[in-house]
TIKOLFI-907875 format. One line per field, with one value per residue (C-alpha): x, y, z. Coordinates in steps of 0.1 Angstrom, whole numbers. Example, Ala and Ser with C-alpha at 12.3 -4.5 7.8 and 13.67 -1.06 7.14 Angstrom:
2
xx: c(123, 137) $
yy: c(-45, -11) $
zz: c(78, 71) $
This chain:
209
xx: c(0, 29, 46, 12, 4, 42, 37, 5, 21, 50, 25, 4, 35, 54, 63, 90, 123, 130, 161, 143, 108, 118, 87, 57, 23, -10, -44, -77, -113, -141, -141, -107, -121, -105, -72, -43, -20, 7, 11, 4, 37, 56, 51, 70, 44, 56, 18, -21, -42, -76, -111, -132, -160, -176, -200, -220, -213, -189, -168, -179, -143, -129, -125, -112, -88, -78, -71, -59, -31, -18, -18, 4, 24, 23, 19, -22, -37, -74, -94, -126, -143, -153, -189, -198, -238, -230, -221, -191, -204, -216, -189, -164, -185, -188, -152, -145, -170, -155, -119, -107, -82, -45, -18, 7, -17, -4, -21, -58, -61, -96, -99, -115, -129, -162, -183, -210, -244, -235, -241, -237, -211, -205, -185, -147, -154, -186, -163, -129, -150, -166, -136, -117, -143, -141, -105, -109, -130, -113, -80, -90, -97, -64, -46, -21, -29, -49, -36, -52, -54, -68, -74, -60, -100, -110, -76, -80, -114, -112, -75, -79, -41, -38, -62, -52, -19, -18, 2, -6, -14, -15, -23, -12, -1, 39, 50, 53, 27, 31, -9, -10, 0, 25, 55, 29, 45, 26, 17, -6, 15, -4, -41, -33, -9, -10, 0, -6, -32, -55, -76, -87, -58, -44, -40, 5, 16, 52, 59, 86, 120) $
yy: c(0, 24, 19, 23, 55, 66, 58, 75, 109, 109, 104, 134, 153, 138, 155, 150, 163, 201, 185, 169, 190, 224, 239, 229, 238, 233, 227, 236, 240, 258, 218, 229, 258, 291, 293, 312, 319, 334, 301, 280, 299, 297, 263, 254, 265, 287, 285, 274, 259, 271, 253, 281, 261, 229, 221, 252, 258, 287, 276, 293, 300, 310, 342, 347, 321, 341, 372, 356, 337, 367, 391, 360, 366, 335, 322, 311, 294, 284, 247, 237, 201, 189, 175, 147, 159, 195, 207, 221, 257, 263, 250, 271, 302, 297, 295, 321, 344, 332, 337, 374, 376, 378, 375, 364, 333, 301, 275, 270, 233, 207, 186, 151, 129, 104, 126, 114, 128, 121, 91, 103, 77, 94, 75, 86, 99, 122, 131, 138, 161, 183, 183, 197, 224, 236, 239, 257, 286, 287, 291, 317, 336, 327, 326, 299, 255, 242, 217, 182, 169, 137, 104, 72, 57, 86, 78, 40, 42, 73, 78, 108, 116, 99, 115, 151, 168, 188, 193, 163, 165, 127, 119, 91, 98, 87, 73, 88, 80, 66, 53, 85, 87, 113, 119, 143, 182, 180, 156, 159, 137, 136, 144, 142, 164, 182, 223, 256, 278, 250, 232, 199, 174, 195, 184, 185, 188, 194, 205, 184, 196) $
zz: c(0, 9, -22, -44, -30, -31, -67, -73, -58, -86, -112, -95, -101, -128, -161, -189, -183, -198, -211, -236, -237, -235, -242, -214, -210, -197, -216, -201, -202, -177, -159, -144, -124, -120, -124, -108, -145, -126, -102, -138, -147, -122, -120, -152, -182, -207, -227, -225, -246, -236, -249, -269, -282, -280, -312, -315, -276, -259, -228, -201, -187, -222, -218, -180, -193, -224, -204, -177, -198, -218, -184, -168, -199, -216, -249, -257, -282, -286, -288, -307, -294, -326, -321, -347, -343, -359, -393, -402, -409, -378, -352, -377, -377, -337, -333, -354, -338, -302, -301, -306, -334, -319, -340, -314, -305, -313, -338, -331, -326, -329, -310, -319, -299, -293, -266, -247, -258, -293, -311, -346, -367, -401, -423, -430, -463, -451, -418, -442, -462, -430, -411, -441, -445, -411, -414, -448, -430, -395, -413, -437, -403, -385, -412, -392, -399, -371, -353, -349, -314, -324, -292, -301, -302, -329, -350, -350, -365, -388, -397, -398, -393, -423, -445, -435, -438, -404, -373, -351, -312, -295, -260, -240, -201, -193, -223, -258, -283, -317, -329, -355, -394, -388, -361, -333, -324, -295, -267, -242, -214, -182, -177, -142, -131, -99, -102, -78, -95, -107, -80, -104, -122, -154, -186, -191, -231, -244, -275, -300, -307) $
């Protein structure tokens, strides 16, 4: 028992070395709670990735989030939660609408993953084709290639990191992942790590050299 709770308090805390990720950061949604960016900074992360939209939805943190990152001085950039029960249009035009225009944000990224509350299956072709239209019209906007932060369950059946030429963002927590088409530039590493300014388990990333 000792050594399985000494165990689960280094994975609480536990994040790759700066020697070989020198570039760490956080990613985060209103289900984290407020959050203290200064502490988030001080604790090791040098950017956020903060959810904007879900579907046709806004987060209801995004925008304390978005101040609160740049006024801590870090480096932001903004998430849409794909939803397989909305069209393409609309979760662009929502995006779009959400997140101010800042050319010193990073990459916008989607994220895609099976959510509960939708059952909606589309087959690859039908899903290829929407997916490639919402990155047509959030990128005329941005004017920066979104990144794809794609699960290993959504890949497998979809191959989606196949079919579309994009920055990749995998998750796995501890070790490395490998399930997409293409090397990832970013990996979410823990969604369990324990930092001062945020009360609930944070999602870690590192960015690839």
């Amino acid at each position: 028992m000792v050594f399985a709770g000494t165990l689960y308090l280094y994975a609480l805390n536990w994040r790759p070395s700066d020697a070989d990720y020198d570039l760490q950061g956080i990613d985060v949604s209103a289900a984290n709670g407020s959050i203290d960016w200064a502490a988030v900074q001080a604790a090791g992360a040098k950017f956020g990735y903060i959810a904007a939209t879900s579907g046709t939805d806004r987060d209801a943190a995004f925008e304390d989030n978005w101040r609160g990152a740049a006024a801590a001085g870090m480096r932001r950039g903004a998430v849409h939660v794909w939803s397989l029960c909305r069209g393409a249009d609309e979760q662009a035009n929502n995006f779009n609408t959400t997140v101010p225009k800042d050319p010193a944000a990073l990459p916008s990224a989607v994220s895609l993953d099976f959510a509960a509350g939708c059952d909606t299956r589309p087959d690859r072709e039908t899903l290829v084709a929407a997916l490639s239209r919402y990155l047509a019209v959030v990128e005329a906007n941005t004017r920066r290639p979104v990144i794809l932060f794609v699960s290993r369950a959504f890949d497998s059946r979809y191959h989606i990191t196949e079919a579309i030429d994009r920055p990749v963002w995998s998750a796995q927590n501890f070790f490395a992942p490998d399930y997409a088409a293409r090397p990832w530039r970013m990996w979410r590493a823990s969604d369990m790590r324990r930092i001062d300014g945020v009360s609930e388990p944070v999602n870690w990333d590192v960015v690839a050299k």
